[in-house]
C-alpha positions as CSV (number, residue, x, y, z in Angstrom):
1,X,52.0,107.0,138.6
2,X,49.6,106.9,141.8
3,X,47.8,110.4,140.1
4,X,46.6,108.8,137.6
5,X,44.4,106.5,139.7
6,X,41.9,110.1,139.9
7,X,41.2,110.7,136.3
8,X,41.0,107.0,135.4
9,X,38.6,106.0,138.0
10,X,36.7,108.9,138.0
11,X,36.0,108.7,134.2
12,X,34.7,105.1,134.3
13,X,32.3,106.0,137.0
14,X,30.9,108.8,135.2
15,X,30.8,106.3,131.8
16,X,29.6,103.6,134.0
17,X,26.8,106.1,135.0
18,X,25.9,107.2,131.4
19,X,24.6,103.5,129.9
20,X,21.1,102.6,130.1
21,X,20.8,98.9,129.7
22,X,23.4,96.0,130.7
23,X,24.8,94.9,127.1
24,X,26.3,98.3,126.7
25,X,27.1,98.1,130.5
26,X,28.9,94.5,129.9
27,X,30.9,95.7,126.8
28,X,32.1,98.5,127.7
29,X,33.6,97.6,130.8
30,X,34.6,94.7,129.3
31,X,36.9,96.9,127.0
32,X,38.0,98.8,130.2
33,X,39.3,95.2,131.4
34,X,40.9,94.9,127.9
35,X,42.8,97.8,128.0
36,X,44.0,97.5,131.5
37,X,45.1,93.8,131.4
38,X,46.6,94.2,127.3
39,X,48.9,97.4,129.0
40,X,49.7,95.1,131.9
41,X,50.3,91.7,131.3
42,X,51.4,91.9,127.2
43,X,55.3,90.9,128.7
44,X,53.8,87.9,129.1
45,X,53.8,86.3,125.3
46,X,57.7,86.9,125.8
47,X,58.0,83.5,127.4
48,X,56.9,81.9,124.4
49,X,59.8,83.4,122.1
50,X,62.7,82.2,123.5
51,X,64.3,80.8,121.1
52,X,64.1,77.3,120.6
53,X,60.2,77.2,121.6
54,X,58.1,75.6,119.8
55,X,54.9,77.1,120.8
56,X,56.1,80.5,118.8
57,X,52.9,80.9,116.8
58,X,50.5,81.2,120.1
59,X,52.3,84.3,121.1
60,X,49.3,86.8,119.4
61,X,46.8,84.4,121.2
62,X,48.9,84.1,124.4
63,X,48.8,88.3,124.5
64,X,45.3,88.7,123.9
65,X,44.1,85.6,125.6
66,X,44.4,85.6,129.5
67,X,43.5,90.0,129.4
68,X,40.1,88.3,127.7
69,X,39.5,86.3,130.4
70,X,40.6,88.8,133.0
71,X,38.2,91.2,131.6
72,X,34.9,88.6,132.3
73,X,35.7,89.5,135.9
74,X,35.9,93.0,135.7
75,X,32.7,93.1,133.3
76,X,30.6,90.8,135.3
77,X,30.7,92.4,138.1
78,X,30.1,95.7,137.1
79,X,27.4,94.7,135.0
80,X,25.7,93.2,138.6
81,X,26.6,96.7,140.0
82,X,24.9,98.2,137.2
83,X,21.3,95.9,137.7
84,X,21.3,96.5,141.9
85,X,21.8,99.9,142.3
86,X,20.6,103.4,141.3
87,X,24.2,104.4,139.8
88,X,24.3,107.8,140.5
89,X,23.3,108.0,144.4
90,X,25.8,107.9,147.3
91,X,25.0,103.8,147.8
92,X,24.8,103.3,144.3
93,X,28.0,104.6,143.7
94,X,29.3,102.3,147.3
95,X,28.3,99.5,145.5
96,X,30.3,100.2,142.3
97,X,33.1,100.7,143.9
98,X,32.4,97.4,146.3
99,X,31.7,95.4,143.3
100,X,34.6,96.6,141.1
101,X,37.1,95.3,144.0
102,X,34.6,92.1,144.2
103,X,35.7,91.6,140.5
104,X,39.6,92.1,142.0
105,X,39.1,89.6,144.7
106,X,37.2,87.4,142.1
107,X,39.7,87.1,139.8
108,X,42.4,86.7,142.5
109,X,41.2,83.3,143.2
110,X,38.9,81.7,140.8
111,X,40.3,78.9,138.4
112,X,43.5,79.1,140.5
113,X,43.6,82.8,140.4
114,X,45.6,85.6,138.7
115,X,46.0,88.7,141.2
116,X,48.3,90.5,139.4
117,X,48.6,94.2,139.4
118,X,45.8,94.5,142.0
119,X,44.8,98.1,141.6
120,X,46.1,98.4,145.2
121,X,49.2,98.2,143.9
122,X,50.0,101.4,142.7
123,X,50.5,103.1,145.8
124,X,54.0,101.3,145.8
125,X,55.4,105.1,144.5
126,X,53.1,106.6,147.8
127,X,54.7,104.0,150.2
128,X,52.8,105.7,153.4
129,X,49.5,105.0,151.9
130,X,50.9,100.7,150.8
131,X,51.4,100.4,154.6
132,X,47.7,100.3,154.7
133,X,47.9,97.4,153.4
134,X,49.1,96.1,157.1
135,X,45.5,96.9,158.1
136,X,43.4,95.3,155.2
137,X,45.4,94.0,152.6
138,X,45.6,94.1,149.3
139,X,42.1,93.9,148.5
140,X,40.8,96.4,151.1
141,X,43.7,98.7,149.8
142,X,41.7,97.9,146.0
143,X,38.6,99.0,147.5
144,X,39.8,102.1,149.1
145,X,41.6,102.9,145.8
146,X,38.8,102.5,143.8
147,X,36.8,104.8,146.3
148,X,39.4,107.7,146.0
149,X,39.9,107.0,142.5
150,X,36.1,107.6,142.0
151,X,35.6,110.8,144.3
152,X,35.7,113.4,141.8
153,X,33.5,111.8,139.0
154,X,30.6,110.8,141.6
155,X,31.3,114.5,142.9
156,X,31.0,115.7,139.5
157,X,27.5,114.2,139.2
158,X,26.2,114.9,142.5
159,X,28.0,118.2,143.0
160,X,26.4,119.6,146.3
161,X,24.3,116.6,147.3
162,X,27.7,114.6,147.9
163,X,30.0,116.7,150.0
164,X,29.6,114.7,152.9
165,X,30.5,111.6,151.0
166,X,33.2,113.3,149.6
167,X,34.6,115.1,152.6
168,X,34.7,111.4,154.2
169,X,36.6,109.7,151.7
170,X,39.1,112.6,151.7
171,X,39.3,112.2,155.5
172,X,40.0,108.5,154.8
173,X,43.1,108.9,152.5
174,X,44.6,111.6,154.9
175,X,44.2,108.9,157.7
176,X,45.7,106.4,155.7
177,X,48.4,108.5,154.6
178,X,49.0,109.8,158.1
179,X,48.8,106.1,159.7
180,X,51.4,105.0,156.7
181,X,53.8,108.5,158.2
182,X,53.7,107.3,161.7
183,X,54.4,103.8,160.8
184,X,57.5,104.3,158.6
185,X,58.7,107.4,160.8
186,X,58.8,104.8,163.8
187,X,60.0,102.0,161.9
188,X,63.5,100.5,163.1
189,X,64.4,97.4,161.5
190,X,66.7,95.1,163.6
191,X,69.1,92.4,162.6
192,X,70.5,89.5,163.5
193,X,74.1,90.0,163.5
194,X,75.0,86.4,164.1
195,X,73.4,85.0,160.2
196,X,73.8,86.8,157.3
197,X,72.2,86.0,153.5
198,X,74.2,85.7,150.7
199,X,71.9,86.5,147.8
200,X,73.1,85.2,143.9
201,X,72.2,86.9,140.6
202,X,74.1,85.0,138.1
203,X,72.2,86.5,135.3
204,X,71.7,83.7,132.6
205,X,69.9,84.0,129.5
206,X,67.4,81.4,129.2
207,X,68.4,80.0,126.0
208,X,71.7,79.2,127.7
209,X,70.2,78.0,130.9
210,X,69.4,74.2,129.5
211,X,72.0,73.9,126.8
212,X,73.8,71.0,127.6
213,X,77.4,72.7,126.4
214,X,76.7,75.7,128.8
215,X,75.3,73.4,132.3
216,X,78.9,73.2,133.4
217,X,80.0,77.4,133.0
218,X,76.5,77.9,134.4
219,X,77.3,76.1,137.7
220,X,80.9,77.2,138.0
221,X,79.5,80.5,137.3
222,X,76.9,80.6,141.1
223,X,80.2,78.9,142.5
224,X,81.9,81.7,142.0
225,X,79.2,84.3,142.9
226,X,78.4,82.5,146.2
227,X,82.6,82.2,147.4
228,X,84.0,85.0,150.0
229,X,81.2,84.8,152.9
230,X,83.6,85.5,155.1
231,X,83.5,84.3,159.1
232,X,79.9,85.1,159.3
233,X,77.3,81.8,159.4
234,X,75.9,82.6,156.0
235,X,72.9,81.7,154.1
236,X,73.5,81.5,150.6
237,X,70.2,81.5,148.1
238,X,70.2,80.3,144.1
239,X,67.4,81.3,142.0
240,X,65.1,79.0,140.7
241,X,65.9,76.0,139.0
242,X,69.7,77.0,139.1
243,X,70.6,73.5,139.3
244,X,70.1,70.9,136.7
245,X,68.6,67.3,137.9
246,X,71.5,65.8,136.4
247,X,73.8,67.2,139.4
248,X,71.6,67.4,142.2
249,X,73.1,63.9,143.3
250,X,75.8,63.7,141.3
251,X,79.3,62.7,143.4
252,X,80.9,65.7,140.9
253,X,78.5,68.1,142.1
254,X,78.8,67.1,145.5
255,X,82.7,67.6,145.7
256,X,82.1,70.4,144.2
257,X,80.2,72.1,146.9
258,X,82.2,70.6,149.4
259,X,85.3,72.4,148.0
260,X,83.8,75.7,148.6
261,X,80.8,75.2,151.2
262,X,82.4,75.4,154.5
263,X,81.5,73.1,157.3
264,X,78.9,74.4,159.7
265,X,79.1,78.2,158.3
266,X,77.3,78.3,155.2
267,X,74.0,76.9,154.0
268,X,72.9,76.5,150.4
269,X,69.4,76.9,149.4
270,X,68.9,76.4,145.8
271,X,65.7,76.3,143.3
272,X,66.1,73.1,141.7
273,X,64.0,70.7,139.0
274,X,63.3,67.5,140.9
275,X,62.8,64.0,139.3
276,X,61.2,61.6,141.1
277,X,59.3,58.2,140.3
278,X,55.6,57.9,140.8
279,X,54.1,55.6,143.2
280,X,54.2,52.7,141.0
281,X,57.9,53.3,139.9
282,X,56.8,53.2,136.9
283,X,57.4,56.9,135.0
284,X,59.1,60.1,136.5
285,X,57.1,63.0,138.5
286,X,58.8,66.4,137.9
287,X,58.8,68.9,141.0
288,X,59.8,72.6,141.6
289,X,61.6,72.4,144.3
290,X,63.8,73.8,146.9
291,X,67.1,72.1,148.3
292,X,69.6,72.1,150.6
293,X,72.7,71.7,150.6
294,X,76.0,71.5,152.8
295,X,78.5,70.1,151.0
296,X,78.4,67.1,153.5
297,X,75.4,65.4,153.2
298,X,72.9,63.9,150.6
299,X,71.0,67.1,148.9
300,X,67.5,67.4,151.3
301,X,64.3,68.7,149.2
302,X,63.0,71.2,151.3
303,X,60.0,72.1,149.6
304,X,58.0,71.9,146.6
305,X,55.8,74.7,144.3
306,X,52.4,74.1,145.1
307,X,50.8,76.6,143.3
308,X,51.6,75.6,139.8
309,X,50.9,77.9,136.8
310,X,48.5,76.4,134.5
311,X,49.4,75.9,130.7
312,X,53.2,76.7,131.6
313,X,53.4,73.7,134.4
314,X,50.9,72.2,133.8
315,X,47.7,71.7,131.4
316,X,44.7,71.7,133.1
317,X,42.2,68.6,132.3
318,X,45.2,67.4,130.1
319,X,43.4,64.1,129.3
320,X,40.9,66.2,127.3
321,X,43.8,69.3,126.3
322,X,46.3,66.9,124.2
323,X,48.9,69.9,125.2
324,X,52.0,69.8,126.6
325,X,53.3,72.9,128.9
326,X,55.3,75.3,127.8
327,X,58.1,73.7,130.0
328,X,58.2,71.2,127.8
329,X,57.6,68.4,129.6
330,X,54.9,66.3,130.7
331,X,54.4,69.0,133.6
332,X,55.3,69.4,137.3
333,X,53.6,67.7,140.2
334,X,52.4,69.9,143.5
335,X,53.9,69.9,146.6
336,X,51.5,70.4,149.9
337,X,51.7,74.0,150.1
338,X,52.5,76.6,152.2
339,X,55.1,75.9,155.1
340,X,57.5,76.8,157.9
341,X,60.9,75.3,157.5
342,X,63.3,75.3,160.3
343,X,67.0,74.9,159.5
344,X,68.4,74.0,162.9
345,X,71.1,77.0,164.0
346,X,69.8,79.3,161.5
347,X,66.5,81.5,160.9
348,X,63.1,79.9,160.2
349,X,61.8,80.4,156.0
350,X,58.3,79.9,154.5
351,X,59.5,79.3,150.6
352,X,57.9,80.6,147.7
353,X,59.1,79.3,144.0
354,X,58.3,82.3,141.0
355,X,54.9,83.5,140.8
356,X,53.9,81.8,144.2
357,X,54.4,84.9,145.6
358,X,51.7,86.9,144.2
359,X,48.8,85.5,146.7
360,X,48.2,87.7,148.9
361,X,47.8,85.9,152.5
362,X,49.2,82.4,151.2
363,X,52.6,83.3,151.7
364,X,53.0,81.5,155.2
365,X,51.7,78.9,156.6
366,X,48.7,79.3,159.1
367,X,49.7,75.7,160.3
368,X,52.9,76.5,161.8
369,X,54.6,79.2,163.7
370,X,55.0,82.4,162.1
371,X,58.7,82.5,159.7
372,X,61.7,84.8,160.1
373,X,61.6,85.8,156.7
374,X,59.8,84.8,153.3
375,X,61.9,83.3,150.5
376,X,61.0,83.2,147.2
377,X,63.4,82.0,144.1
378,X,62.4,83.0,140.3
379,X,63.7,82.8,137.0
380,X,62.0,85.7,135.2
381,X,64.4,85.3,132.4
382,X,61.8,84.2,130.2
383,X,60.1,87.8,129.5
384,X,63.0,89.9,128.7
385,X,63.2,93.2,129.5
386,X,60.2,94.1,130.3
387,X,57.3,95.2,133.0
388,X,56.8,91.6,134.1
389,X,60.2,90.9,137.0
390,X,59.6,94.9,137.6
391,X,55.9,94.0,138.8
392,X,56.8,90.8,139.7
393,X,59.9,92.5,142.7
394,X,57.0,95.1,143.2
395,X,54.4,92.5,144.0
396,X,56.7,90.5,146.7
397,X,57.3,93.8,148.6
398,X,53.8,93.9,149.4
399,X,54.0,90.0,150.9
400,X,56.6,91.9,153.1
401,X,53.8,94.8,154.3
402,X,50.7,92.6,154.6
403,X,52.6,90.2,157.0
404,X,55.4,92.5,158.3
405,X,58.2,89.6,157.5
406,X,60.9,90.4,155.2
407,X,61.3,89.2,152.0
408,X,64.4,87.4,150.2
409,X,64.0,87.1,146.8
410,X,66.6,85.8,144.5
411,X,66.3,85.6,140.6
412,X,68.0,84.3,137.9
413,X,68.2,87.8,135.5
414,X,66.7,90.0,137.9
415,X,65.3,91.8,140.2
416,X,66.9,90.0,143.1
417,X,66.9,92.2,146.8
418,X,66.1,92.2,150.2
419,X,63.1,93.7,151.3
420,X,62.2,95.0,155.2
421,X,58.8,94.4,157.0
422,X,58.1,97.5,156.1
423,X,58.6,96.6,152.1
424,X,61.5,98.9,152.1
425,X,63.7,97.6,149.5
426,X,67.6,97.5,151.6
427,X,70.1,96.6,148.8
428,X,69.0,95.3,145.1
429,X,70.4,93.9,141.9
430,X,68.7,95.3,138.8
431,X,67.6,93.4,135.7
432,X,70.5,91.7,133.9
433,X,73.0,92.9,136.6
434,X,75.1,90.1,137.5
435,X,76.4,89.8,141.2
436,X,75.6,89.1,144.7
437,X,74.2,90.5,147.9
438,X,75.5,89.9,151.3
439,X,73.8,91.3,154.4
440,X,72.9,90.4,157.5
441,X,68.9,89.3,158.2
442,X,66.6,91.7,158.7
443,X,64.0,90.7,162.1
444,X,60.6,90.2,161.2
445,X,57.6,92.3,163.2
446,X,57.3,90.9,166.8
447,X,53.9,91.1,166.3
448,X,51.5,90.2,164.0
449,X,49.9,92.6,161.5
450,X,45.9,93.4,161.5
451,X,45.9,91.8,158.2
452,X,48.0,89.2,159.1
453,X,45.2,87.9,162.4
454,X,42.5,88.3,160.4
455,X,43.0,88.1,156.7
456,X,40.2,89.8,154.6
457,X,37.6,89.9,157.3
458,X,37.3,93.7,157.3
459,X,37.3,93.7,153.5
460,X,34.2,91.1,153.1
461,X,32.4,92.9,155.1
462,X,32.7,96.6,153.9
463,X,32.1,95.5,150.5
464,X,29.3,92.7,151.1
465,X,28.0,95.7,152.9
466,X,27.5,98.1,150.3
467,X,26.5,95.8,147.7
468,X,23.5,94.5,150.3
469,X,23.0,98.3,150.7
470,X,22.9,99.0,147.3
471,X,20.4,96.2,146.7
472,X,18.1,97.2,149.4
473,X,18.2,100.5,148.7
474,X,17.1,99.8,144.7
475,X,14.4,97.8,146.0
476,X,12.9,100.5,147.8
C-alpha cells in the first residue's frame, strides 16, 4: 500500500512541527518507531513457539524488545533534527527528512544492523519507482520516500511560501517513475540455455525438521523433489540446513546421491549445519554452511554465514550473557564473508544463507569479479504464516535491482522463486506449497548499476547536505 506513504509521512511532519522542546520531541517519535517496528516485525516472537522450545516465556519480551531498540534510532535522530533546524522552513523540513533516513541508514548497520522494512521498500507494489533503487539504493530510495511522503504536510504549513519546493519534489517522483518506465519497458532478460536451476521447496514443518524419526522421510523427501532434470546441465539448490550433519559424510548418504545425481549434469548445492573441531581439536565449532555435492566426490563446503544473527546464532558477549541461542546450541562460528564462487562448467554464485540477504550492498563481493546470480538458501519455517518470509522474498528482490543480478532463493516452507535483474519475480512457490522450480538462468546486467559502482555515495552526500544546511541555516 505505496498511498499510504502520503498521509503517514505527512502527519508526522506536521506533529513533528507542533512540539516545543526535545522530551516531547524524543517520545513521541519514539512511539512513532513503536508502532511502525510492533506492526512490522511482531512475526518475529513466532520463532520462539515452535514447539519444543524452551525459551517460550521470552516471546512477550522478544515482540516488544528489538521494535524498542529500533525505535532509539528513529527517536534520536529526529530529536537532533528537532535541535538544528527551524522545523517549519524549506531546510528545516530537508533536514527532517535527511535525518529520518540517517536514522534508516543508522539502524541498518549499527550493532550488526537490522534494515528491515527500509521505508524504501514499499514501492515494491510501484515497481517503476523500486528501479530507482539502481541509481541510489535502498537508502537514497528511503530518503526520497520520506521527501514525497512529507510534501503535503510541509505544504500544508507553508502553503504558498513552498510551491517551489513542492513543484520540485513532484518533478522528482515523475522522473523517477518515468526513469523506472523506460527501464522495465526496455528490459529483455536473456538466458543461458545451456544451465538450468532446479529450485526445491520441500515444505517441512520445523518441529519435524530435527526429529530424529522424521531425518530419513525428510531426505528421501528433496530426493524426490530434485529427480527428472532431464538432459539439461542442471543446478539443483536445497534450502537451508536441509541436510543433517549426521549425513553430510555419511557413505549412506553418499550412495544415495550417487543413485540419482548424474555424472557431470547435475550439481547439488545444499544449506547444510557444519561441524568442525576448533583449532585445538579439542570441542566442535558449528557453521552455516553451503555444500556441494556430486554424488562422486567427498561433500566440498562452499561457504559459510558470516553475518550471523545475534541471540538466535549467537549470544553476543556470551561470557557475560550465560545464554544459550535460540538454536540451541553453543552457537555458530562466522565464515569470511561475502564471496564469488566459481563452479568450473557452470555459472559463477555469491551465496547468501537466511537473513544475509537483507544488506543492502553486502550481497557480493567487492573482492572478486562480479557473480552470475545471487544465491540465498532460508528456512523461514520458524515464523509461520506470517509477514516475515512475505518481507523476507520482498527484501531479496531488491538485492536483484540494486545490483542488477538475479536472485535464487530457495526455502524450506516458502517463498522460494527466481527473481530477474530487474526484481521481476519469473516463476515462484508460495508459502507451504511443496514442489520445485526448473528454469533455465536468467543473465545478469552486462553492466554494472549506479548503485552498484558507487554504493551510497550519492546518498551521504544529499543528506549530510541538508543536515549541514539545516545547521547553518539555524545558526544564522
Amino acid at each position: 500500500y505505496w498511498f499510504l506513504i502520503f498521509p503517514v509521512f505527512s502527519g508526522f511532519y506536521y506533529l513533528f512541527t507542533t512540539f516545543e522542546n526535545k522530551r516531547t520531541v524524543f517520545l513521541a517519535t519514539f512511539l512513532f518507531g513503536i508502532g511502525y517496528f510492533v506492526a512490522g516485525l511482531n512475526w518475529i516472537g513466532n520463532a520462539l513457539l515452535v514447539e519444543g522450545n524452551e525459551f517460550k516465556w521470552v516471546w512477550p519480551l522478544a515482540v516488544i524488545a528489538l521494535p524498542i531498540v529500533l525505535s532509539f534510532f528513529t527517536a534520536l535522530f529526529t530529536t537532533v533534527a528537532h535541535i538544528i533546524s527551524d522545523k517549519k522552513s524549506a531546510i528545516g523540513f530537508l533536514c527532517f527528512c535527511a535525518l529520518l533516513s540517517l536514522s534508516e541508514f543508522a539502524r541498518g548497520n549499527v550493532f550488526t544492523g537490522l534494515p528491515w522494512n527500509l521505508y524504501g521498500y514499499t514501492w515494491l507494489g510501484l515497481m517503476p519507482i523500486a528501479q530507482t533503487t539502481s541509481l541510489i539504493g535502498p537508502y537514497g530510495l528511503t530518503l526520497l520516500t520520506i521527501l514525497w511522503g512529507s510534501t503535503f504536510g510541509f505544504f500544508y504549513i507553508q502553503k504558498q511560501n513552498g510551491i517551489l519546493l513542492v513543484a520540485i519534489l513532484t518533478l522528482t517522483f515523475l522522473a523517477s517513475f518515468a526513469y523506472g518506465q523506460i527501464r522495465l519497458g526496455t528490459a529483455e532478460v536473456i538466458y543461458n540455455e545451456n544451465v538450468q536451476v532446479k529450485i526445491i521447496q520441500p515444505n517441512i514443518a520445523q518441529e519435524f525438521k530435527w526429529n530424529p524419526q522424521e531425518l530419513a522421510n525428510n531426505f528421501e523427501k528433496l530426493v524426490k523433489l530434485s529427480q527428472n532434470t532431464g538432459n539439461k546441465k542442471t543446478v539443483i539448490i536445497w534450502p537451508e540446513t536441509s541436510v543433517p550433519p549426521t549425513l553430510i559424510n555419511s557413505l549412506t548418504a553418499k550412495e544415495r546421491f550417487q543413485s540419482f545425481l548424474k555424472e557431470n549434469e547435475v550439481i547439488l548445492l545444499a544449506g547444510a549445519l557444519a561441524i568442525y573441531p576448533d583449532a585445538n581439536n579439542q570441542k566442535a565449532e558449528y557453521h552455516n554452511s553451503l555444500f556441494l555435492f556430486d554424488g562422486q566426490n567427498k561433500p566440498q563446503n562452499l561457504y559459510s554465514k558470516s553475518h550471523l544473527v545475534p541471540f538466535g546464532e549467537y549470544i553476543p558477549f556470551q561470557k557475560f550473557i550465560p545464554l544459550k541461542p535460540v538454536v540451541n546450541f553453543s552457537g555458530f562460528k562466522k565464515g569470511n564473508g561475502p564471496t564469488t564462487l566459481n563452479i568450473e562448467g557452470y555459472p559463477t554464485l555469491s551465496p547468501q544463507i537466511c537473513y544475509e540477504i537483507i544488506f543492502p550492498n553486502r550481497s557480493i563481493s567487492k573482492a572478486h569479479r562480479k557473480p552470475d546470480y545471487i544465491l540465498t538458501v532460508t528456512n523461514d519455517a520458524w515464523y509461520g504464516d506470517s509477514a516475515g518470509p512475505r518481507q523476507h522474498f520482498s527484501i531479496a528482490r531488491f538485492r536483484a535491482i540494486e545490483q542488477g543480478i538475479p536472485v535464487i532463493r530457495s526455502a524450506n516452507t516458502g517463498i522460494s522463486g527466481l527473481i530477474d535483474p530487474y526484481g521481476r519475480v519469473i516463476e515462484k512457490l508460495d508459502l507451504f506449497e511443496e514442489g520445485s522450480i526448473t528454469h533455465d538462468f536468467p543473465n545478469p546486467l552486462i553492466n554494472k548499476t549506479l548503485y552498484g559502482r558507487f554504493n551510497d555515495i550519492f546518498y551521504f552526500f544529499t543528506a549530510i547536505f541538508f543536515g549541514l544546511l539545516s545547521f547553518y541555516h539555524r545558526k544564522m
